[in-house]
SETOR-484047 format. One record per atom (N, C-alpha, C): residue in three letters; chain; atom name; x, y, z. Coordinates in nm, 2 decimals, decimal comma. Atoms other than C-alpha are relative to their C-alpha. Example, Ala and Ser with C-alpha at 12.3 -4.5 7.8 and 13.67 -1.06 7.14 Angstrom:
- ala A N 0,09 -0,12 0,00 .
- ala A CA 1,23 -0,45 0,78 .
- ala A C 0,09 0,12 0,00 .
- ser A N -0,09 -0,11 0,00 .
- ser A CA 1,37 -0,11 0,71 .
- ser A C -0,08 0,11 0,08 .
END
This chain:
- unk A N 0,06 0,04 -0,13 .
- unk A CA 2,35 -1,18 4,33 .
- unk A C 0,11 -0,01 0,10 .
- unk A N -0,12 -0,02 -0,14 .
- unk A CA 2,61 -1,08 4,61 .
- unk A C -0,01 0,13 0,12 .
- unk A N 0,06 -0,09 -0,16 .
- unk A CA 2,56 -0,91 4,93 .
- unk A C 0,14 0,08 -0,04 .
- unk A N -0,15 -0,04 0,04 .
- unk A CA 2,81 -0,61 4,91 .
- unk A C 0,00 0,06 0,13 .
- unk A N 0,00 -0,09 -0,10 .
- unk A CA 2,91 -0,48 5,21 .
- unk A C 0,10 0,12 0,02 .
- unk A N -0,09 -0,10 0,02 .
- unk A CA 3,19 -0,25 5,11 .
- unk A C -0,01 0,03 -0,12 .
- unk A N -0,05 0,01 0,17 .
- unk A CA 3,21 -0,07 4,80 .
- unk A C 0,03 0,20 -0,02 .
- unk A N -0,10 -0,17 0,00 .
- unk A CA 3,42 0,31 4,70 .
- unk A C -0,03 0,04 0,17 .
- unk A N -0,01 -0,10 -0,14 .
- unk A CA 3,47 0,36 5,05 .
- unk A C -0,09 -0,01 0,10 .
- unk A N 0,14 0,02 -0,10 .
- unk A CA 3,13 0,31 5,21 .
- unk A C -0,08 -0,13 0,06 .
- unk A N 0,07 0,13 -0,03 .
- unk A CA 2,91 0,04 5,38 .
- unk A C -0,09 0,09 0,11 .
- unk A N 0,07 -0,07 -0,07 .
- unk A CA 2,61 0,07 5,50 .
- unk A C -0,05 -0,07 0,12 .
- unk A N 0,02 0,06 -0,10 .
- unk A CA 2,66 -0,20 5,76 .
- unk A C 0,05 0,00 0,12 .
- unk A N -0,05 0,02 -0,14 .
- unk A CA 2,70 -0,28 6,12 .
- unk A C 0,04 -0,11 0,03 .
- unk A N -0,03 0,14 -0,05 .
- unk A CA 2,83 -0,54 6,33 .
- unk A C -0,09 -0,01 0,12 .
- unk A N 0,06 0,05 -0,17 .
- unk A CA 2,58 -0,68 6,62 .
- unk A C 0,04 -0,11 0,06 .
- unk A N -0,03 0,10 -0,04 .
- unk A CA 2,68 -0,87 6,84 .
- unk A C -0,11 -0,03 0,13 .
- unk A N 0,10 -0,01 -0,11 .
- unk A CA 2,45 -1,02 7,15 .
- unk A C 0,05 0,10 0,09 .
- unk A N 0,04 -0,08 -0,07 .
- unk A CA 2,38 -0,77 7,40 .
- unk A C 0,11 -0,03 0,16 .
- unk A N -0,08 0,02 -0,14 .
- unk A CA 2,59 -0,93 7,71 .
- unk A C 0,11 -0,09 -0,08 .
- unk A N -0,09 0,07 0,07 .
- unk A CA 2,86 -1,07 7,47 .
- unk A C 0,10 0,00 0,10 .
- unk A N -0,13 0,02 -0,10 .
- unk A CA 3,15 -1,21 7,65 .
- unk A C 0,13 0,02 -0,07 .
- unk A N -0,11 -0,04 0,06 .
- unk A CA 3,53 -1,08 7,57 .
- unk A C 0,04 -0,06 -0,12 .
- unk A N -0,04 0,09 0,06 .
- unk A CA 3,60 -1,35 7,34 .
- unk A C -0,06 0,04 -0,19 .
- unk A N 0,11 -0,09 0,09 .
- unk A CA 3,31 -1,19 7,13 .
- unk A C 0,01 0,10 -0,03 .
- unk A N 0,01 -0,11 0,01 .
- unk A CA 3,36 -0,85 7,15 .
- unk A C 0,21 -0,03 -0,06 .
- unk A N -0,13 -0,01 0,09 .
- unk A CA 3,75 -0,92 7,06 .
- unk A C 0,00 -0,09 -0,18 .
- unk A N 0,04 0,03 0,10 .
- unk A CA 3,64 -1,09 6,76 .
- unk A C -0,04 0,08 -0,11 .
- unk A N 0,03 -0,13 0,12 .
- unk A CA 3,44 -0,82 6,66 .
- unk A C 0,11 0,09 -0,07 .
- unk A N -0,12 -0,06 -0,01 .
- unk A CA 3,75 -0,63 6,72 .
- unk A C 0,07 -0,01 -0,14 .
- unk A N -0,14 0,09 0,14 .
- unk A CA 3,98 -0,82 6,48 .
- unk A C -0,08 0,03 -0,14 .
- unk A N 0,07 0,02 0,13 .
- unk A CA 3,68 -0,81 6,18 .
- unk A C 0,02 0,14 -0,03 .
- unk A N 0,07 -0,11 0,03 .
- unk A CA 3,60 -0,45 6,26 .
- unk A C 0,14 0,07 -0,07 .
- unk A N -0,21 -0,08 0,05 .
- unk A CA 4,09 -0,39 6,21 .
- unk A C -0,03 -0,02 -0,13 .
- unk A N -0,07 0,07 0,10 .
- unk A CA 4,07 -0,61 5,95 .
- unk A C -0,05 0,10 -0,11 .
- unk A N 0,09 -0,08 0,16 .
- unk A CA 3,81 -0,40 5,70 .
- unk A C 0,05 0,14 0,02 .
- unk A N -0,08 -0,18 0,01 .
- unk A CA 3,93 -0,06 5,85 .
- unk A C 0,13 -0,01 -0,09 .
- unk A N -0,23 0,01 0,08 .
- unk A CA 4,30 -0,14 5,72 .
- unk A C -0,04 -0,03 -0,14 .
- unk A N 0,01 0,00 0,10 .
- unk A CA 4,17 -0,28 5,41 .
- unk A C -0,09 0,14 -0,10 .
- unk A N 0,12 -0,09 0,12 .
- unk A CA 3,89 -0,06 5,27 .
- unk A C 0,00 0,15 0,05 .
- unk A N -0,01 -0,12 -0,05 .
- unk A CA 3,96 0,23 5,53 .
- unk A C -0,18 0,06 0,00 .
- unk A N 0,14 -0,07 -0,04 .
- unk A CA 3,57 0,20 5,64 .
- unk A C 0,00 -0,08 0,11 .
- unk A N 0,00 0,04 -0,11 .
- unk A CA 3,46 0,19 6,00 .
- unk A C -0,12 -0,10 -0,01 .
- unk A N 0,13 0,08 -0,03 .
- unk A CA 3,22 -0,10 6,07 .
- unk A C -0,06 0,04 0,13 .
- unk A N 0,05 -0,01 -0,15 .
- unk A CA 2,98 0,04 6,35 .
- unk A C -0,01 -0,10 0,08 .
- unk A N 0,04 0,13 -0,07 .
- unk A CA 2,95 -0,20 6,62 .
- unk A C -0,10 0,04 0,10 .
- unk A N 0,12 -0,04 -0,11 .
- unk A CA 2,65 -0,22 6,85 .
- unk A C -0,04 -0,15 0,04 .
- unk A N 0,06 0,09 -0,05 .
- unk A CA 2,44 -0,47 7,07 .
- unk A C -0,10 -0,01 -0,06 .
- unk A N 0,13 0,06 0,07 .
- unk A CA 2,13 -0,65 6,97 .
- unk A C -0,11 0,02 0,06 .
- unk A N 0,09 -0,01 -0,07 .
- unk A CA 1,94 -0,51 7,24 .
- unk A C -0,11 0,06 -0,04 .
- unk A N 0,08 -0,04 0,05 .
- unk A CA 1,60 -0,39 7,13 .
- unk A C -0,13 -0,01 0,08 .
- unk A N 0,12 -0,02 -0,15 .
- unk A CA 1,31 -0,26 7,37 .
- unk A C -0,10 -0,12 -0,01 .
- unk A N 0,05 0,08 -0,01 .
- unk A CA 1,08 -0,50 7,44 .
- unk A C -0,02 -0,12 -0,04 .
- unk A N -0,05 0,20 0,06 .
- unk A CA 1,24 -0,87 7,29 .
- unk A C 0,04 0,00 0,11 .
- unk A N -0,07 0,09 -0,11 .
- unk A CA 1,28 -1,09 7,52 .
- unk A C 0,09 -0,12 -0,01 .
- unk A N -0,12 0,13 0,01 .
- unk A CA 1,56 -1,38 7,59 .
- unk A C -0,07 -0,07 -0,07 .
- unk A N 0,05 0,13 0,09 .
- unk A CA 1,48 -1,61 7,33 .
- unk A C -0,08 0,06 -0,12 .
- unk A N 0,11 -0,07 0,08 .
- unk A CA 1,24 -1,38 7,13 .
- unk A C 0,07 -0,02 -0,13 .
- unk A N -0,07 -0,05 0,10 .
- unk A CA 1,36 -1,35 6,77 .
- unk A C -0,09 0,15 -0,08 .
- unk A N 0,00 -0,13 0,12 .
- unk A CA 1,40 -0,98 6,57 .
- unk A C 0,01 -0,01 -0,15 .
- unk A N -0,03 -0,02 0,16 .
- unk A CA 1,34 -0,92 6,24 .
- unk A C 0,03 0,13 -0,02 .
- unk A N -0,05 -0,10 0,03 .
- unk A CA 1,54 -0,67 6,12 .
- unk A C 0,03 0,05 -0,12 .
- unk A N -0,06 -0,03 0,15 .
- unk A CA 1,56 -0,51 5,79 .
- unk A C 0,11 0,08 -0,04 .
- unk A N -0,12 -0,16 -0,01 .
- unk A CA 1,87 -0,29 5,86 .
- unk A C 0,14 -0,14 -0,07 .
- unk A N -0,13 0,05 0,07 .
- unk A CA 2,23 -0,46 5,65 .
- unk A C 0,07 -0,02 0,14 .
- unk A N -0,10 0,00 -0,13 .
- unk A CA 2,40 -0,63 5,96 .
- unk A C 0,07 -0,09 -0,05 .
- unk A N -0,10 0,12 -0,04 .
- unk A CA 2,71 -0,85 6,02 .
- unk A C -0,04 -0,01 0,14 .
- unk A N 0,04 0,07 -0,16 .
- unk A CA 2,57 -1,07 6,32 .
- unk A C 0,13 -0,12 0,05 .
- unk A N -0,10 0,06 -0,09 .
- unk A CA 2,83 -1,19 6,54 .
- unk A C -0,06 -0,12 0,12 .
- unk A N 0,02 0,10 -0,13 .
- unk A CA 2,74 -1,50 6,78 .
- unk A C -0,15 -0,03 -0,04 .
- unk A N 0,17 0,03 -0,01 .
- unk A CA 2,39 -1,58 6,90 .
- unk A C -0,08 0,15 0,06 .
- unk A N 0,04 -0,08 -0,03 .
- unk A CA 2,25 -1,28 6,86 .
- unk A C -0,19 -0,02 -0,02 .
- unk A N 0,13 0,04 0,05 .
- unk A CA 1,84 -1,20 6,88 .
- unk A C -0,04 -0,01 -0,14 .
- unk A N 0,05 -0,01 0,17 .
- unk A CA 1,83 -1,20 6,49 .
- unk A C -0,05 -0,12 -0,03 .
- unk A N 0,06 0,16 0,03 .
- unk A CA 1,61 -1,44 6,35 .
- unk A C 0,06 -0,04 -0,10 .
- unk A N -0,13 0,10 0,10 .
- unk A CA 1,90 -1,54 6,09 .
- unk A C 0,09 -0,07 0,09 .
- unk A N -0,13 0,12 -0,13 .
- unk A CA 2,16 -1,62 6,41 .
- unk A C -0,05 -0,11 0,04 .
- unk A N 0,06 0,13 -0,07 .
- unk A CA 1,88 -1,81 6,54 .
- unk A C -0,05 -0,08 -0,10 .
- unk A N -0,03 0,11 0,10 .
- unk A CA 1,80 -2,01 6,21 .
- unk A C 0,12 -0,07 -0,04 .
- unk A N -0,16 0,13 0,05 .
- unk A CA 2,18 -2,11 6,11 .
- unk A C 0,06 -0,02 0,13 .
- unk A N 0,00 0,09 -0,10 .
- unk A CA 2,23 -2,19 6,48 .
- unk A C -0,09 -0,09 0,01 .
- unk A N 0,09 0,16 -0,01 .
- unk A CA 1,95 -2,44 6,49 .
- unk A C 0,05 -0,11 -0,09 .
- unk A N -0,02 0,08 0,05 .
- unk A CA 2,10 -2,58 6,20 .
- unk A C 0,13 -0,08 0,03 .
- unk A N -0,16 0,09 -0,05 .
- unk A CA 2,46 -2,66 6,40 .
- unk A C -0,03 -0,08 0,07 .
- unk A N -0,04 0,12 -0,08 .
- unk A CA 2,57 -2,97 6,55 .
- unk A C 0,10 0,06 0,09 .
- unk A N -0,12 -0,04 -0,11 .
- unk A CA 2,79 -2,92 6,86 .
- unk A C 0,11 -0,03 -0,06 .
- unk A N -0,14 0,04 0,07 .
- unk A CA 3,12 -2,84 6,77 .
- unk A C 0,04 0,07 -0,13 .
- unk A N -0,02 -0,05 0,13 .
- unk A CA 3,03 -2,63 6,47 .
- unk A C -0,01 0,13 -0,04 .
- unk A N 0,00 -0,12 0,03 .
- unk A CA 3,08 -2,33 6,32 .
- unk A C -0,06 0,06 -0,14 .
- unk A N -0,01 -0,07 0,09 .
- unk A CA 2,92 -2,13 6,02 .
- unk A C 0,00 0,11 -0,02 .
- unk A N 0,01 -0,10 0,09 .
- unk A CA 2,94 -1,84 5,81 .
- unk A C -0,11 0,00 -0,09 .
- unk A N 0,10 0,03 0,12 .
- unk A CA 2,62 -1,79 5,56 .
- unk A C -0,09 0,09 0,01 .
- unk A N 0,07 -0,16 0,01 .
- unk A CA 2,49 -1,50 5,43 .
- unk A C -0,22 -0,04 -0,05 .
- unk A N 0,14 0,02 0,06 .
- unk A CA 2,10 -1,49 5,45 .
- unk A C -0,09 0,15 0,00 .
- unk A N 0,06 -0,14 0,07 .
- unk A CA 1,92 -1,21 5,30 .
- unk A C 0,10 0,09 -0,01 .
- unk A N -0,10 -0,16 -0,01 .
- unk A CA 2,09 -0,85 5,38 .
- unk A C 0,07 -0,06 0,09 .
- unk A N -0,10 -0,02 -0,14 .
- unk A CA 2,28 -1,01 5,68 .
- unk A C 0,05 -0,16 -0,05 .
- unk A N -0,11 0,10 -0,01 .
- unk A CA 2,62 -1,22 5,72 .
- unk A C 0,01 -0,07 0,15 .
- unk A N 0,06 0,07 -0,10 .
- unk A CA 2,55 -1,47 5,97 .
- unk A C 0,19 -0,02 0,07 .
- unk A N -0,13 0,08 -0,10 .
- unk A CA 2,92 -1,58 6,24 .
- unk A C -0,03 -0,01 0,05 .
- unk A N 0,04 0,06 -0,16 .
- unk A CA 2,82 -1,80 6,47 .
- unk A C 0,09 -0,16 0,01 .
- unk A N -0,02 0,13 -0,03 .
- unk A CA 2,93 -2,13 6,64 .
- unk A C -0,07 -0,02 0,10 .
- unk A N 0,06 0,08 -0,07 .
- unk A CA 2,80 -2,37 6,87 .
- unk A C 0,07 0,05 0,14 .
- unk A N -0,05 -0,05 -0,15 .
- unk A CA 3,01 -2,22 7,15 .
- unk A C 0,07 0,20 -0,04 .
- unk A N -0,10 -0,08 0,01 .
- unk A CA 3,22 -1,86 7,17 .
- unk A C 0,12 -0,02 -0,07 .
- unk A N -0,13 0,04 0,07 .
- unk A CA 3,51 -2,00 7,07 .
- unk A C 0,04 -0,08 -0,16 .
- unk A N 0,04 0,05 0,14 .
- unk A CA 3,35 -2,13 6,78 .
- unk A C -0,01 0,05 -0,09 .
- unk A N 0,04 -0,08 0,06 .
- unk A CA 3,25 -1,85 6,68 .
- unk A C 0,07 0,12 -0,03 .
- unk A N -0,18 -0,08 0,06 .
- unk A CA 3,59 -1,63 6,71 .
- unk A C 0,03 -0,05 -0,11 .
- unk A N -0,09 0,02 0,11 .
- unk A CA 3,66 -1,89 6,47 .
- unk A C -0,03 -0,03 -0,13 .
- unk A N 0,06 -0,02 0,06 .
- unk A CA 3,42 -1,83 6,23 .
- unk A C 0,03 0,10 -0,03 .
- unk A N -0,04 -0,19 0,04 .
- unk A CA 3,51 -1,43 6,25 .
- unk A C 0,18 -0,09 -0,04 .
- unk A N -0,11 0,02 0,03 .
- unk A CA 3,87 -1,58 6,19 .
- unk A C 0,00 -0,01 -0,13 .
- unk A N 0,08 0,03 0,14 .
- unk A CA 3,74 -1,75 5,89 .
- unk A C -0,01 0,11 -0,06 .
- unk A N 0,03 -0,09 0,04 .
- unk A CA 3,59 -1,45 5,82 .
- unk A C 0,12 0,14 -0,08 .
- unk A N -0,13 -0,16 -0,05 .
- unk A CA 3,88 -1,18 5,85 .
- unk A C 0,10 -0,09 -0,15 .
- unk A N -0,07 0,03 0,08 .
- unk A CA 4,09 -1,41 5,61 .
- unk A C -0,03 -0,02 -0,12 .
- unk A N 0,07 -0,01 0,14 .
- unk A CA 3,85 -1,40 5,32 .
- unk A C 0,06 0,11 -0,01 .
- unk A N -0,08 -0,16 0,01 .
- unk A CA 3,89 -1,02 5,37 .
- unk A C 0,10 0,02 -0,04 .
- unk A N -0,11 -0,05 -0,03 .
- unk A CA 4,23 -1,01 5,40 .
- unk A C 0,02 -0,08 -0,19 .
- unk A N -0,02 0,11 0,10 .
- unk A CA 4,24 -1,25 5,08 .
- unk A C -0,06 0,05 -0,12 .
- unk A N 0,03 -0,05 0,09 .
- unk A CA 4,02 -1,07 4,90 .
- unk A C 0,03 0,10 -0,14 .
- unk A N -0,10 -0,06 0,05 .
- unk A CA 4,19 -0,89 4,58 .
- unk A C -0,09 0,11 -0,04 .
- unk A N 0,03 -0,12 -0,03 .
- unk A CA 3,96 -0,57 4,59 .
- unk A C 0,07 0,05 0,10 .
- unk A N -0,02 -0,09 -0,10 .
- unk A CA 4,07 -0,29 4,80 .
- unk A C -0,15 0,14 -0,03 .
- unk A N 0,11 -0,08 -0,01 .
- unk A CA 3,76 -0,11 4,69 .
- unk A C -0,13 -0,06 0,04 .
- unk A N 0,10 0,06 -0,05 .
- unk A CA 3,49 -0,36 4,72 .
- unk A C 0,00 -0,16 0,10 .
- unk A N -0,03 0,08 -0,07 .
- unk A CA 3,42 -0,62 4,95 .
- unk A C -0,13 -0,08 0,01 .
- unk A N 0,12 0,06 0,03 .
- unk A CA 3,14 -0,86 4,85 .
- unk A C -0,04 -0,16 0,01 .
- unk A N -0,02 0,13 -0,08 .
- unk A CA 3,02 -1,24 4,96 .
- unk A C -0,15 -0,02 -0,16 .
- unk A N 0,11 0,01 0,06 .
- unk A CA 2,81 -1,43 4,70 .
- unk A C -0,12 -0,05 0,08 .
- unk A N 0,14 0,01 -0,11 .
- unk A CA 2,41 -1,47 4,84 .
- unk A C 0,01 -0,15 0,01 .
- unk A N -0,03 0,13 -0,07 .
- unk A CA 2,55 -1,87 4,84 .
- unk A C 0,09 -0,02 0,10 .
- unk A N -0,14 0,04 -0,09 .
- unk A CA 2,85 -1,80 5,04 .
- unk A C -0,05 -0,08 0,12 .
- unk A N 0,01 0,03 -0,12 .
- unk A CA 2,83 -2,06 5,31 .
- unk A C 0,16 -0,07 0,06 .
- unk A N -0,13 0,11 -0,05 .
- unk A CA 3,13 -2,23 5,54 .
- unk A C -0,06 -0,03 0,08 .
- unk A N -0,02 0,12 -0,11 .
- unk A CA 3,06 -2,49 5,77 .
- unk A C 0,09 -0,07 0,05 .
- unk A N -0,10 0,05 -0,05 .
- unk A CA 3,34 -2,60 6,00 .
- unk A C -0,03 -0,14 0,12 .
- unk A N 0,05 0,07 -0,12 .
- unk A CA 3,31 -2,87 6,27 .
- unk A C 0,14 -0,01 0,07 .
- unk A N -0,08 0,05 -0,11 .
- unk A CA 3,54 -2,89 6,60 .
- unk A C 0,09 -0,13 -0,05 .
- unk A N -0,10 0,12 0,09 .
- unk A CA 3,71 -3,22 6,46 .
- unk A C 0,13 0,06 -0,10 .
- unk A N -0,09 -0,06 0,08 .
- unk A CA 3,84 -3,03 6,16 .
- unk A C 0,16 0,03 0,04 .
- unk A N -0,13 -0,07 -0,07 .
- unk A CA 4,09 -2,82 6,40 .
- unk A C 0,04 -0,10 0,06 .
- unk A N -0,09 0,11 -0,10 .
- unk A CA 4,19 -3,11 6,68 .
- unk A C 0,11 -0,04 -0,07 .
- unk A N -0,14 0,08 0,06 .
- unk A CA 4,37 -3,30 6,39 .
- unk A C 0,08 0,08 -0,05 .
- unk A N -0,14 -0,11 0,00 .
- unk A CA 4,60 -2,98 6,39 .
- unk A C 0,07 -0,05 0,09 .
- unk A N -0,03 0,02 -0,10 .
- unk A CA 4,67 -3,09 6,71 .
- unk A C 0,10 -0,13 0,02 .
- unk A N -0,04 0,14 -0,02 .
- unk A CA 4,77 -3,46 6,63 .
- unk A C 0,15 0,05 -0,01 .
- unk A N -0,14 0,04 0,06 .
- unk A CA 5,17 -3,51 6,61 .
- unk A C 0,04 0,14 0,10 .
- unk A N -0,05 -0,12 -0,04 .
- unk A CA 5,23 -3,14 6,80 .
- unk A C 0,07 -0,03 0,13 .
- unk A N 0,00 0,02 -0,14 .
- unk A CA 5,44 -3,15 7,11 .
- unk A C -0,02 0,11 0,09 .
- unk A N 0,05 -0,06 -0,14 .
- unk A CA 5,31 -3,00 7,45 .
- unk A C 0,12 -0,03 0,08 .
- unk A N -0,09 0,03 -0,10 .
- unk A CA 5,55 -2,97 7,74 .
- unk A C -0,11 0,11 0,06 .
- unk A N 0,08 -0,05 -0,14 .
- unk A CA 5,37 -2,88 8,07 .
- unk A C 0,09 0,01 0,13 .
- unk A N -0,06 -0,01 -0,16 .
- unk A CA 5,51 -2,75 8,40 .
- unk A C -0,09 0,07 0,08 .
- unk A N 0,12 -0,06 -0,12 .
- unk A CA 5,31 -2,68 8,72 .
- unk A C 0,02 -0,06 0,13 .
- unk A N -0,01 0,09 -0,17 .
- unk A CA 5,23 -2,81 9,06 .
- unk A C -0,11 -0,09 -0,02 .
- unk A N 0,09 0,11 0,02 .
- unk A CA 4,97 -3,08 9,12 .
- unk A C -0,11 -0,02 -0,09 .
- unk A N 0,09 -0,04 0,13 .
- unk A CA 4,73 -2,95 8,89 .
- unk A C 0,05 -0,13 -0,15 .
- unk A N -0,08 0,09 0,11 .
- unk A CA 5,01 -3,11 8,62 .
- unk A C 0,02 -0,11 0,00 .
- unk A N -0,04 0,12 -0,09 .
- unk A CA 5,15 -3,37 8,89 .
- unk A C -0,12 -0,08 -0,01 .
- unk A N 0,13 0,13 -0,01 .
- unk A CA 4,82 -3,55 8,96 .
- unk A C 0,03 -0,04 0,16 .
- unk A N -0,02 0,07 -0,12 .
- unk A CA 4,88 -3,58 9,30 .
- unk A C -0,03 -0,15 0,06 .
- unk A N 0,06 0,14 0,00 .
- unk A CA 4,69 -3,93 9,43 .
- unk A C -0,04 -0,03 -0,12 .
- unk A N 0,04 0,04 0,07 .
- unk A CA 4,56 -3,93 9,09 .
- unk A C 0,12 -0,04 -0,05 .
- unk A N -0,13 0,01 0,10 .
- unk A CA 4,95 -3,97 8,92 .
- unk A C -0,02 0,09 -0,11 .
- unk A N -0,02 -0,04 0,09 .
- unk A CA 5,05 -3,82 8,58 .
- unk A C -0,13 0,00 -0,12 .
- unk A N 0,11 0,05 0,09 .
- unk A CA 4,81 -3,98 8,37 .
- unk A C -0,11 0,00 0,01 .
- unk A N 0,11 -0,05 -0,04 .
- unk A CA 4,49 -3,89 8,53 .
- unk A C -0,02 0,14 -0,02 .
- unk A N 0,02 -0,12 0,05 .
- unk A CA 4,57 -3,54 8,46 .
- unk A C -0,11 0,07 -0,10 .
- unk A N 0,03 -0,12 0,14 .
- unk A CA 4,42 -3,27 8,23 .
- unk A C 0,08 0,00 -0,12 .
- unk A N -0,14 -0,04 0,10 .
- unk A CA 4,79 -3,21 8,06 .
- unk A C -0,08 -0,18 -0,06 .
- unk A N -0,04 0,17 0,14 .
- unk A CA 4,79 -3,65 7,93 .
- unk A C -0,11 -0,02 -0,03 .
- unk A N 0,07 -0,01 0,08 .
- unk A CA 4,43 -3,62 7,91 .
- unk A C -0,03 0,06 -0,16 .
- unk A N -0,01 -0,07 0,12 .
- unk A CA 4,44 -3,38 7,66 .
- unk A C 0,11 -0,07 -0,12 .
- unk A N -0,10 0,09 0,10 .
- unk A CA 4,76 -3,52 7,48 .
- unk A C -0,06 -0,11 -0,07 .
- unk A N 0,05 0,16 0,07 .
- unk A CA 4,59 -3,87 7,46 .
- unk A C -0,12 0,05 -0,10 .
- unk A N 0,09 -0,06 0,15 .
- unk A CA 4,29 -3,68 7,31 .
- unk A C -0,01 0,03 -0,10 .
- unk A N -0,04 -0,10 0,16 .
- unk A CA 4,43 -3,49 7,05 .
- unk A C 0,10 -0,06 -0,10 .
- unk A N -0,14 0,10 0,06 .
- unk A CA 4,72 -3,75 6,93 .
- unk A C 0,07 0,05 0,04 .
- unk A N -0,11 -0,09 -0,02 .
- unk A CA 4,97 -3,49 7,05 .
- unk A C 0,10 -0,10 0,09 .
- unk A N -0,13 0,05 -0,07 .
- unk A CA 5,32 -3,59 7,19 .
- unk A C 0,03 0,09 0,12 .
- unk A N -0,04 -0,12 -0,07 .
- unk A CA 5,37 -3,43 7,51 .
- unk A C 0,07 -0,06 0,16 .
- unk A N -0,08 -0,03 -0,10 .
- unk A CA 5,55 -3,39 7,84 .
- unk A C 0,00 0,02 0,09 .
- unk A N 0,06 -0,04 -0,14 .
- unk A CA 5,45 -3,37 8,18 .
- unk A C 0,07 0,04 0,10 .
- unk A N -0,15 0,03 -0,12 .
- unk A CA 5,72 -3,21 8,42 .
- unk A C -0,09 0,04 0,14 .
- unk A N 0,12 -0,05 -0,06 .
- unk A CA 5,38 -3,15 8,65 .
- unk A C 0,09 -0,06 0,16 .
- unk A N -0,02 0,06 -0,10 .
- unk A CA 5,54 -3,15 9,03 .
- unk A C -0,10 0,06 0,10 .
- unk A N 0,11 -0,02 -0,15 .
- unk A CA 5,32 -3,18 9,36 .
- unk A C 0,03 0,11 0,06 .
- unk A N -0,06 -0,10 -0,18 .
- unk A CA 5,36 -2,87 9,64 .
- unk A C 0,07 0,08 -0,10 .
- unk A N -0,10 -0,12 0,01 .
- unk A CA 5,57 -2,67 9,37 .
- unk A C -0,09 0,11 -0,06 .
END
């Protein structure tokens, strides 16, 4: 019981991603589509999810072998999206299709990140296969406490500075204070 999506050479899958995907999305695809070329030496086609007469919101059923990238129309993107909390990311293969999504773009690069490092991890070079349980669930929290202990140094003009606001009303010591991080404000006014 395992979804295969590479195997001697071939696949008979695509990558969709939504239809008006923003850069963040389409370089994601990017990275997944390197990462399998290099390993397995097969192209992943990439295409949009646009499909004549669905509308915003509508959900597709599709019986074609996809890798869905983001919030695409597929009614699997839009099932394991409904089941995220803000802040979250999965991976989770349901039926013929491998679900990457998160709760934002950025979530969801890092879900295809996720993704790319199984691949890369994987010890086939001929096949390349997910079991029909594979799921990951990440949550936004996870990564921050990467963040804790790291130091930041900032330089800028008022942006950094804080003009009437001072240093500490910033973005830069917001963030620091947020994340536990140690950091550094050389933020001056007018420069």
């Amino acid at each position: 019981s395992e979804l295969v999506l590479v195997e001697n050479g071939k696949t008979d899958y695509v990558i969709v991603r939504p239809e008006k995907g923003q850069s963040y999305i389409l370089d994601s695809l990017k990275t997944l589509r390197d990462a399998v070329q290099e390993k397995y030496s097969v192209n992943l086609k990439p295409q949009d999810d646009w499909v004549k007469g669905i509308g915003k919101g509508d959900a597709y059923i599709s019986e074609a072998p996809e890798i869905l990238i983001g919030e695409t129309n597929r009614k699997e993107s839009i099932e394991v999206l409904a089941t995220l909390q803000s802040g979250e990311y999965a991976i989770r293969v349901s039926g013929n299709k491998l679900v990457l999504i998160g709760t934002t773009d950025y979530l969801t690069g890092l879900a295809v990140q996720e993704f790319v490092k199984f691949v890369n991890e994987s010890a086939s070079t001929t096949e390349l296969a997910v079991s029909n349980d594979y799921s990951v669930l990440k949550s936004q929290e996870d990564f921050n406490k990467l963040l804790a202990g790291i130091t930041m140094y900032a330089m800028g003009d008022s942006y950094f500075g804080g003009s009437s606001l001072g240093k500490e009303g910033t973005w830069v010591n917001l963030l620091g204070e947020k994340y536990g991080m140690d950091y550094v404000n050389y933020g001056i006014g007018g420069s």
